[in-house]
N, C-alpha and C positions, 0 to 999 in steps of 0.2 A: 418144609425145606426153606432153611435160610436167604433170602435173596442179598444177594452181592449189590453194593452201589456200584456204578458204573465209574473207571477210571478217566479222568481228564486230562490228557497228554499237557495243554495249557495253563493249567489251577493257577488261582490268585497267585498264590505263594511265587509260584514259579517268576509268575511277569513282575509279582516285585524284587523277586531280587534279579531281573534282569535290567529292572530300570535303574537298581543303586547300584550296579556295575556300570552305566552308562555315565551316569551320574557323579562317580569315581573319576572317572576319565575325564571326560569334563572339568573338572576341577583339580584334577593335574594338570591339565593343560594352559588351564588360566593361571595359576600359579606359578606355572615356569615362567609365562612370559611377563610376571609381574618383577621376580629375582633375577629376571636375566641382567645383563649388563646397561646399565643408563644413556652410553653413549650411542648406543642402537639405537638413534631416532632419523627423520625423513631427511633426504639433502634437501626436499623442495623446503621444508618449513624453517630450518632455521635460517637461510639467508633471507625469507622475509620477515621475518621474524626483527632480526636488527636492522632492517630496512624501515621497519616501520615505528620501531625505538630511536633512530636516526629522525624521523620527520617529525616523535614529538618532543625531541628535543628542541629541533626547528622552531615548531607552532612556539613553546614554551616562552623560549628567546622572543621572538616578535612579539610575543602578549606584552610579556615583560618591558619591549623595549617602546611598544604605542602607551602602554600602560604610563610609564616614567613620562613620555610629553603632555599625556593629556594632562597628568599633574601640574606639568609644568605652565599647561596654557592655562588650566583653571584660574592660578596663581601671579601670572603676568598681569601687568599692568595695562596692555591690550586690551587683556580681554577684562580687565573689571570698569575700564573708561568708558567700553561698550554698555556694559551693564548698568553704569550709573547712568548713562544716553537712556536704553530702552527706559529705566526705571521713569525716568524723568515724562521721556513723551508718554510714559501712562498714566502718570500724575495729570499732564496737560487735558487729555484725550478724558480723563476722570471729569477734570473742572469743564471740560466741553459739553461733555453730556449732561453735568448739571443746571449749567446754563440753560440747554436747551430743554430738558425736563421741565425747567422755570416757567420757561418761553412759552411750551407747549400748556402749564397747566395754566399759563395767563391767557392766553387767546381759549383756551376752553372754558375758563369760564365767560370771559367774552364773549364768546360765540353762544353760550345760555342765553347771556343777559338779552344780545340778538334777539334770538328766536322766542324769549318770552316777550319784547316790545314787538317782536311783530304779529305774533298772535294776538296780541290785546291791539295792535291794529286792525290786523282783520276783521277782528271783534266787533271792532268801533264801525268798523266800515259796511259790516252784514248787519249793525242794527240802525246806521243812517239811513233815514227816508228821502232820495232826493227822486226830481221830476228828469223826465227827457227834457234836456235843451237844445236847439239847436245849436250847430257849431258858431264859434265866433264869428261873428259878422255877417252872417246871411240874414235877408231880409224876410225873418221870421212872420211879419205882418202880410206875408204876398197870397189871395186869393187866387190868384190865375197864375200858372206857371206855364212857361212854353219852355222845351229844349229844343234848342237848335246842334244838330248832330254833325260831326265831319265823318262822312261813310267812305271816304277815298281808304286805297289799299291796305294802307298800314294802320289802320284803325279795324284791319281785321284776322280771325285766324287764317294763317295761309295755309293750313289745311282743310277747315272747313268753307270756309270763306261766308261764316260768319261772322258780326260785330262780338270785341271780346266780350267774356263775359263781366270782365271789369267793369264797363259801358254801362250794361245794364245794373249789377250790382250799384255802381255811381247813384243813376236815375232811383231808382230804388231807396238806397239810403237819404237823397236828398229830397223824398218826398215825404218820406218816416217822421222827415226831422222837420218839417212846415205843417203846424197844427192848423192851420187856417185857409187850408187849399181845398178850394172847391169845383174848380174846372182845368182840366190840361190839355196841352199841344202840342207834337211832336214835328219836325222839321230835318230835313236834312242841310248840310250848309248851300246846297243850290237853289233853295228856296224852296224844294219840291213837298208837299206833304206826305206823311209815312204812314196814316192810319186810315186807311181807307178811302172814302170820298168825302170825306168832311173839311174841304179846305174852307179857309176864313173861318170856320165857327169852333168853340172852344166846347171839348169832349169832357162830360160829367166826372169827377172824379170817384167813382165809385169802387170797391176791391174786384170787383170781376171786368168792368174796363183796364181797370191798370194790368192787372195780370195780362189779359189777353194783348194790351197795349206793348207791353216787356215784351210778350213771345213774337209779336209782328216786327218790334224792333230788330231781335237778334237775327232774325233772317231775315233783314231788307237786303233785298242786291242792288241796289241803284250805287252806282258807288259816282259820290258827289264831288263837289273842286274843294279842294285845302285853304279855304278864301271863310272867311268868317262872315263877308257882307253883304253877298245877297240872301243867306237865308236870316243876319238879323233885320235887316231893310225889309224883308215879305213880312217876318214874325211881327215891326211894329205897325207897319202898314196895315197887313188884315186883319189882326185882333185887339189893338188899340182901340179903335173905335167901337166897337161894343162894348167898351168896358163901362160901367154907372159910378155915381160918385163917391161908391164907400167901395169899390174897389178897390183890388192894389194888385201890380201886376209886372213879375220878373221873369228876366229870359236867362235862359243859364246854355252857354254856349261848350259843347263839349269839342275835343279836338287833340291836335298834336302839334299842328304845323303850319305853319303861314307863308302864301308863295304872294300876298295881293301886296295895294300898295298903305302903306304905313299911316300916310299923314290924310290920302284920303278918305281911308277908312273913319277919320278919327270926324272927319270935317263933316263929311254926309252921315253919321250918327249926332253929332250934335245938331244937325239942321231935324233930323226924323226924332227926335226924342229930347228936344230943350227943357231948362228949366222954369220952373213957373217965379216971374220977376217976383211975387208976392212970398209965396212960399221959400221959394230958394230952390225946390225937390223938381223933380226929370218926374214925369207919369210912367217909367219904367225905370227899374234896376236893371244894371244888366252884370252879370259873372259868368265867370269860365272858368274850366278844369281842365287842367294840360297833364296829356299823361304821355311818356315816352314813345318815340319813334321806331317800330319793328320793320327791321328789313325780311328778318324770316323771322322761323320761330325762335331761332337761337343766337339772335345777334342782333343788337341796337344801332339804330340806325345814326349817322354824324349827329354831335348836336348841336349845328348850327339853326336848322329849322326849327329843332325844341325853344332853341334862347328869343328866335324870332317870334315867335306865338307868345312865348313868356313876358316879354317886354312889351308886346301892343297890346292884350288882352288885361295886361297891370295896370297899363295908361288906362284902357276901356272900363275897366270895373270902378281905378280910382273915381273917374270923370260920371259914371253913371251908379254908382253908389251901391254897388256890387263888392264883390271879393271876388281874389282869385286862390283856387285851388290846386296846386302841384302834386300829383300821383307819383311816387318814388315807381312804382310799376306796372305791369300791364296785369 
């Protein structure tokens, strides 16, 4: 028995030709409305339409009409006087910077030639051998040295109410600088001594007395008078006289200020420390080192009492064969 294929109400066949009927339609439809009549278009579109043909006729006109001036200024006489001006100051502003190009490459090489003369000075100067000297004018030949100290207020920190350290740095460097010192004495200007009980006699100059000499200093609290004469009156009175005759022996008076009086300071040190009619020389030197007046820590005190000390301590040093020493500060 033959078997029958089964019928497909839907077959290919079928749906394609129902799509090229669709398909048909379609494209009559487009077609109409391609041949319809031209004037069948939006009302919204054509009055914008010359609306906006309108405003580039506008733009057009303005281009056109900035166009034409800018020409016109290009051209002017205005504007080319400007131009030959700028042109000019850039010419100037040219020859400026090559001046200073000049300038600059003259001080550079200057500034070599500098730095090589100073190099071959350094040079010179880390292969010189020279000695410590003492400073100008101190009496370098002095075996015995006594300091006479002014320990009143302002010769101290006013927060610690220690001697500054200046004080001691001072004693310090000026004993560095005396190759010949073999006994010392310390004093304050009331004549009071400051290193224990050794008054009258002169303390061994050895590095561990000085040291320990320094650190008794910085912490003395006796705080003494602003008067320079009776502690140099004790210093020549007690330890003159022990001194042998290849001695030599200078007092170096430290300080700020002077409240005594002037002319008798000057008279009772020449009577205590004359000159010898033979030789011409005083058995003592005597200098000072004046260093500024502090009211506190931050503020200097008038300088009248500085110029007072300045001026009888100049006479003193002149007249006993000493220097004097001015500290810029504390």
């Amino acid at each position: 028995m033959i078997k029958r294929r089964p019928i497909e109400v839907f077959s290919l066949s079928f749906l394609d030709c129902l799509c090229c009927g669709f398909g048909a339609i379609l494209l009559l439809f487009i077609l109409s409305i391609g041949s319809g009549p031209h004037d069948v278009e939006s009302e919204i579109d054509v009055p914008t339409l010359k609306s906006m043909q309108a405003q580039l006729a506008m733009l057009e006109a303005d281009v056109a009409e900035k166009a034409a001036l800018l020409e016109a200024a290009i051209h002017s006489e205005q504007t080319s006087a400007e131009r030959e001006r700028i042109l000019s100051l850039i010419q100037e502003l040219e020859s400026q910077l090559a001046d200073l190009q000049q300038e600059y490459d003259s001080r550079k090489a200057n500034l070599s030639t500098a730095a090589q003369a100073a190099s071959e000075a350094n040079r010179l100067l880390q292969s010189f051998k020279h000695e410590d000297l003492p400073p100008i004018g101190l009496p370098a030949e002095a075996t015995h040295v006594a300091f006479v100290i002014d320990t009143s207020g302002s010769m101290r920190n006013q927060m610690t109410a220690q001697l500054h350290y200046s004080v001691i740095d001072q004693i310090r460097e000026l004993l560095d600088s005396l190759p010949e010192v073999r006994s010392i004495q310390f004093l304050d200007s009331s004549g009071n001594y400051m290193i224990g009980n050794r008054t009258g006699f002169w303390l061994p100059d050895t590095s561990g007395l000085r040291q320990q000499a320094l650190k008794q200093i910085l912490n003395y609290r006796v705080a003494s008078v602003s008067d320079p004469e009776p502690g140099l009156r004790r210093a020549i009175r007690d330890l003159k006289p022990s001194l042998k005759a290849d001695d030599s022996m200078s007092i170096y008076f430290i300080g700020d200020d002077f409240r005594g009086s002037t002319q008798s300071l000057l008279i009772q040190l020449d009577r205590l420390n004359p000159r010898n009619p033979a030789t011409g020389k005083r058995p003592v030197s005597i200098s000072a080192i004046g260093f500024p007046t502090l009211i506190n820590p931050f503020r200097l005190g008038a300088a009248q009492g500085n110029e007072r000390y300045a001026n009888i301590m100049r006479e003193i040093a002149e007249a006993h064969d000493g220097v004097l020493i001015l500290k810029p500060s504390l």
